[in-house]
C-alpha positions in Angstrom: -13.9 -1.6 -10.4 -11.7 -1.2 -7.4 -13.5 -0.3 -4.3 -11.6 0.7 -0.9 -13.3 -1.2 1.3 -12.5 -4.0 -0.9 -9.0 -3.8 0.0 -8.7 -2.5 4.1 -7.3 -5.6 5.7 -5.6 -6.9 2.6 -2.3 -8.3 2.7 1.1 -6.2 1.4 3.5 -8.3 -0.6 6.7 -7.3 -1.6 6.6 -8.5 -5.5 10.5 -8.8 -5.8 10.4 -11.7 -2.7 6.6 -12.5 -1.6 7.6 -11.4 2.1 4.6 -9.7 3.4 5.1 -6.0 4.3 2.3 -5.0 6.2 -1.8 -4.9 5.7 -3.7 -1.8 4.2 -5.5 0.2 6.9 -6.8 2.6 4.8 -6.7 4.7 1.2 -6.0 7.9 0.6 -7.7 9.9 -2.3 -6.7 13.0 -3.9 -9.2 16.2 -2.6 -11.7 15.8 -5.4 -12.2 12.0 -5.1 -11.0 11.2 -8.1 -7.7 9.5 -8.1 -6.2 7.1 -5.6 -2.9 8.8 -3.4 -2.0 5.7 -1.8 -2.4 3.3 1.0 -1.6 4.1 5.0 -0.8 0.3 6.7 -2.1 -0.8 10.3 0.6 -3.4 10.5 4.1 -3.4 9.0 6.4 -6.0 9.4 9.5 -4.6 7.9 11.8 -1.8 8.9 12.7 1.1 7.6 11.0 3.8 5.5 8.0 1.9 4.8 7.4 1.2 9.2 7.9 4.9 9.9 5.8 6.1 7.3 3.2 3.3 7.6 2.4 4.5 3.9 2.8 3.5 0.4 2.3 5.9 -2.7 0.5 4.4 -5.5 3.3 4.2 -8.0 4.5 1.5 -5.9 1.6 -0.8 -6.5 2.0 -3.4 -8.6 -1.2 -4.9 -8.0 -4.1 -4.3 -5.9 -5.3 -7.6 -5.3 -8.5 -8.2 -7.3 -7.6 -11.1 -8.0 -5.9 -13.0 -5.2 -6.7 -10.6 -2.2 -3.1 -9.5 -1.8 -1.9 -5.8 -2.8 2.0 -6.3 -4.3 3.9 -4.0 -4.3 7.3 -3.0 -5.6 9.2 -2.7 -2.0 12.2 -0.4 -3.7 9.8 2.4 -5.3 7.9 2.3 -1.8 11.0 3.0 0.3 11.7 6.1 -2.1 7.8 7.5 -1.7 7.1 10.6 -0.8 3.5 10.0 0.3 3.4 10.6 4.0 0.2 10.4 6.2 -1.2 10.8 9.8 
């Protein structure tokens, strides 16, 4: 079962080249609590969409990280997200 607090402080990996991408700050549900929006980041260390957004949507995850601690993501879909957060 994925937990959020699991996963605040994990890694971001692009899946396409393993280049890190940032590290999830925190996750972002839908109003009822029952699905998963997406992640905002406290660190990014790319530019471009994903640095001023500081946000990926979940259809960019590949991965969350259960089983190596790293969330992967694929880095194209993320730049095209529409998932902004504050």
């Amino acid at each position: 079962m994925f937990l959020g607090k699991d996963i605040i402080g994990s890694p971001v990996i692009s899946v396409s080249d393993g280049r890190t991408i940032g590290k999830v700050k925190d996750v972002y549900l839908t109003p009822d609590c029952q699905s998963v929006l997406g992640f905002s980041l406290s660190h990014t260390f790319v530019s471009g969409p994903i640095a001023e957004k500081r946000a990926i949507a979940c259809h960019a995850v590949q991965d969350v990280g259960s089983e190596d601690g790293a969330m992967t993501i694929d880095l194209k879909q993320a730049e095209q997200q529409q998932l902004s957060v504050t």
